[in-house]
VMD Tcl script that draws the C-alpha trace (Angstrom):
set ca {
  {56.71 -52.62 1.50}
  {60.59 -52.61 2.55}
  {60.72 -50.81 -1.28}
  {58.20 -47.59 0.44}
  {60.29 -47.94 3.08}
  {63.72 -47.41 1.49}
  {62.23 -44.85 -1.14}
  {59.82 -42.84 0.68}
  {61.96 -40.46 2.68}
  {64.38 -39.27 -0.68}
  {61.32 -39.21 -2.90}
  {59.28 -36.94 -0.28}
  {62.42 -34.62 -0.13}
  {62.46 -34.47 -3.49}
  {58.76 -33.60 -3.80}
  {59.21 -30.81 -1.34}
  {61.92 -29.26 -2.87}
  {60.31 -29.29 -6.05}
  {56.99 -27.30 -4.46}
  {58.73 -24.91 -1.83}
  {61.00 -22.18 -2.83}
  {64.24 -23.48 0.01}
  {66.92 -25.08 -2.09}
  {67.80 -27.71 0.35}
  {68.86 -27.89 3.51}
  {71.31 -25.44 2.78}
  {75.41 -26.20 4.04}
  {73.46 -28.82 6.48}
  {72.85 -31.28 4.05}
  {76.33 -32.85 4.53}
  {76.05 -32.84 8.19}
  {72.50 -34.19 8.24}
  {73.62 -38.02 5.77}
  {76.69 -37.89 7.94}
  {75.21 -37.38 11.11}
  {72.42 -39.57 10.29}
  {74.13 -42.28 9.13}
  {76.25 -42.37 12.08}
  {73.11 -42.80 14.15}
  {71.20 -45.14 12.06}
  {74.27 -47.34 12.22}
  {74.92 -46.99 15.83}
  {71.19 -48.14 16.46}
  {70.99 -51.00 14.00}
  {74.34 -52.23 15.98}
  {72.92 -51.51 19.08}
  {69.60 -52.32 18.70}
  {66.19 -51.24 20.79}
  {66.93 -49.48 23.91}
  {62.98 -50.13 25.30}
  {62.00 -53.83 25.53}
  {58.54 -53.51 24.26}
  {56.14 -56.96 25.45}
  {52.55 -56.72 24.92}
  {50.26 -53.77 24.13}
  {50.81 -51.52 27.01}
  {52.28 -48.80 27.87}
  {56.30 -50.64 27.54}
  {54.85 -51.13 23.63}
  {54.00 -46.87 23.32}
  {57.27 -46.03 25.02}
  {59.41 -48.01 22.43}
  {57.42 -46.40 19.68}
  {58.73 -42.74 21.12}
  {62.32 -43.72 21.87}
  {63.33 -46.75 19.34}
  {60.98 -46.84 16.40}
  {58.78 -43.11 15.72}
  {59.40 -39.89 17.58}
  {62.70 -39.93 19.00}
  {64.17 -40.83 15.58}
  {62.18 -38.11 13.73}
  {62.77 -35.43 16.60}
  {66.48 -36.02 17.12}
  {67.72 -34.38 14.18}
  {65.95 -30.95 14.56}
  {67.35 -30.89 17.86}
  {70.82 -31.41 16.35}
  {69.89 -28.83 13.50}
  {69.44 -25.99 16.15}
  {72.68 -27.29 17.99}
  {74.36 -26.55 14.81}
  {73.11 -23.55 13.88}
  {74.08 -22.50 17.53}
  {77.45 -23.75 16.55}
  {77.55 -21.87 13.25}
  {78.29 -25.01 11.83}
  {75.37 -24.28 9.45}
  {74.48 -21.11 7.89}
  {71.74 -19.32 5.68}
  {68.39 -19.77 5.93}
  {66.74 -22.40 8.33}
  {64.81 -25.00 6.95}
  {64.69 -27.84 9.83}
  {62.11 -30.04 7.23}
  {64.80 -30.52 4.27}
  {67.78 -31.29 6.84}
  {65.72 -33.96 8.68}
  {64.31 -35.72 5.88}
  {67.70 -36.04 4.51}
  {69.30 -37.03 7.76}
  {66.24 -39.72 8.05}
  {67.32 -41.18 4.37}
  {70.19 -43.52 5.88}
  {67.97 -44.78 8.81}
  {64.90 -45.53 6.50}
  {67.50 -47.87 4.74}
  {68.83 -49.52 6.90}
  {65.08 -49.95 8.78}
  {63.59 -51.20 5.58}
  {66.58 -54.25 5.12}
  {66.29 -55.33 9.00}
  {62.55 -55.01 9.43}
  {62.08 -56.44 5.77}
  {61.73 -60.10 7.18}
  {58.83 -58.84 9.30}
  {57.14 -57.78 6.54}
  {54.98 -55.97 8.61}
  {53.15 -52.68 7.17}
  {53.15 -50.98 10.19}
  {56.67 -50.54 9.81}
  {57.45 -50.31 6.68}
  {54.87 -48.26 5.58}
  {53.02 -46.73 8.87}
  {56.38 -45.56 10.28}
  {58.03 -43.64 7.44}
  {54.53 -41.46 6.83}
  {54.38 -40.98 10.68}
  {58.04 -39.72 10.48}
  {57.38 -37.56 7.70}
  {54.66 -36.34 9.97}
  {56.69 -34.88 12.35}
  {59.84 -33.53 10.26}
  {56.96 -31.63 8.75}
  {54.62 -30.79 11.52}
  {56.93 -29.78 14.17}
  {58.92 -27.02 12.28}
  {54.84 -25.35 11.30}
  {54.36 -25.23 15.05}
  {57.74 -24.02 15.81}
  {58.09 -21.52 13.05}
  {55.73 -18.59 14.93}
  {57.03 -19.38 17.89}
  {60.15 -18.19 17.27}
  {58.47 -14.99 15.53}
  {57.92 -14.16 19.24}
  {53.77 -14.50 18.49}
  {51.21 -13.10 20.83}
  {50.36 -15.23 23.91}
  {46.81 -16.56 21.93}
  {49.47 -17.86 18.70}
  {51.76 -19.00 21.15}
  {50.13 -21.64 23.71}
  {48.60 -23.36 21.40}
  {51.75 -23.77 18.70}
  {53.78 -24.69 21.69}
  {51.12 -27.14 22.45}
  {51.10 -28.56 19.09}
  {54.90 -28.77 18.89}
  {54.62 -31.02 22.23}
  {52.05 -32.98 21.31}
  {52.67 -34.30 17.44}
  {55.73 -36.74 18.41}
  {53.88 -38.21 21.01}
  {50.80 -38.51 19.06}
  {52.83 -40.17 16.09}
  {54.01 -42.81 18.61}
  {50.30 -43.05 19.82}
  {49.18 -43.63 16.40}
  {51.86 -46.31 16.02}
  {50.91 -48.11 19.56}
  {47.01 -48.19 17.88}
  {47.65 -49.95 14.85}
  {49.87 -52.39 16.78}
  {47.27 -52.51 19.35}
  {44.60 -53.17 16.38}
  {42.61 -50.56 17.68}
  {42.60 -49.30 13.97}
  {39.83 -46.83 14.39}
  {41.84 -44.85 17.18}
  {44.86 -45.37 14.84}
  {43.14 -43.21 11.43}
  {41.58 -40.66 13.52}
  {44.91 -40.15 15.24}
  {46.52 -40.02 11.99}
  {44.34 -38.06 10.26}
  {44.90 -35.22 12.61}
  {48.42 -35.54 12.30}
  {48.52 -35.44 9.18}
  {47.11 -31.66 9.18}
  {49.92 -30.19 9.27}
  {51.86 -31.66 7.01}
  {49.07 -31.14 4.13}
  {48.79 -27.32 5.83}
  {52.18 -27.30 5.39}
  {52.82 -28.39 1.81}
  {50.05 -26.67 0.68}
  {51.25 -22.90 1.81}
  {54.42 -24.17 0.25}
  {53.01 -24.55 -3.13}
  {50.86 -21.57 -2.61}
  {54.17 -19.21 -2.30}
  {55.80 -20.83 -5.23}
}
mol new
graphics top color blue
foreach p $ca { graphics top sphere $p radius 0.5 }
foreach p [lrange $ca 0 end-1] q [lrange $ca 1 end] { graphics top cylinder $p $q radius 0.2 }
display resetview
């Protein structure tokens, strides 16, 4: 499990690259493993900001802010601060610099969660990051096409509501409330298939 967790992320970028017509993530794919590493280190140094006891809500707030959305979300925001920058230039493609600023964390994750040996976060965490590197940028995307109001609402509704569902789906399979935890993750996972497939579909 600590192996899926370490190998996931590079062989999923690797995967979509190979299906989409983007090259990479363009002249952001230096700042994304620099950036990222600097975070991933400052957080396995630091450690969890939440201190998650029990079930409740303390457990779903830890999974947006230490362990699933935050972490995922963070370095889209940072892709659009650079491209505001014009630190980065060419074409945007928000998926390919995520995943790639993601690679350092899901190392260092997968050697200090290895002793755990848990699958929800070796295995359940990567996918649900994944998730939302690839989700949010398909909601995103016709929003800023400037989309009628019918498009808009409800992309701007799914771009709200993915993170927080990933961390949802993370608080049900620690909850074992496993049911709760594949429906959520099935429709999460829409997306992302959506996603990939229209990717192969233009190649």
């Amino acid at each position: 499990m600590s192996l899926f967790c370490l190998l996931w992320t590079p062989l999923f970028y690797l995967f979509k690259r190979s299906v989409s017509s983007a090259s990479g993530a363009g002249s952001g794919g230096v700042w994304a493993l620099l950036l990222g590493s600097i975070v991933a280190l400052t957080q396995f140094f630091l450690g969890s900001f939440v201190n998650a006891g029990g079930f409740g809500l303390s457990r779903w707030v830890s999974g947006c802010i230490d362990i699933v959305t935050l972490p995922a979300v963070l370095p889209l925001l940072v892709y659009l601060l650079l491209i505001g920058l014009r630190l980065i230039t060419g074409t945007p493609d928000f998926t390919n610099f995520a995943l790639l600023w993601l690679i350092p964390g899901g190392a260092l994750r997968a050697v200090s969660w290895s002793a755990q040996s848990d699958p929800i976060l070796l295995v359940l965490v990567p996918l649900l990051w994944t998730a939302i590197v690839v989700g949010l940028p398909f909601f995103v995307g016709p929003i800023l096409d400037s989309p009628p109001l019918w498009l808009l609402i409800p992309s701007a509704l799914g771009a709200l509501v993915l993170p927080l569902l990933a961390a949802t789906v993370y608080w049900a399979f620690f909850s074992q409330r496993t049911i709760l935890g594949f429906l959520l993750l099935f429709v999460i996972i829409i997306p992302l298939v959506v996603s990939m497939v229209h990717g192969m579909m233009k190649e």
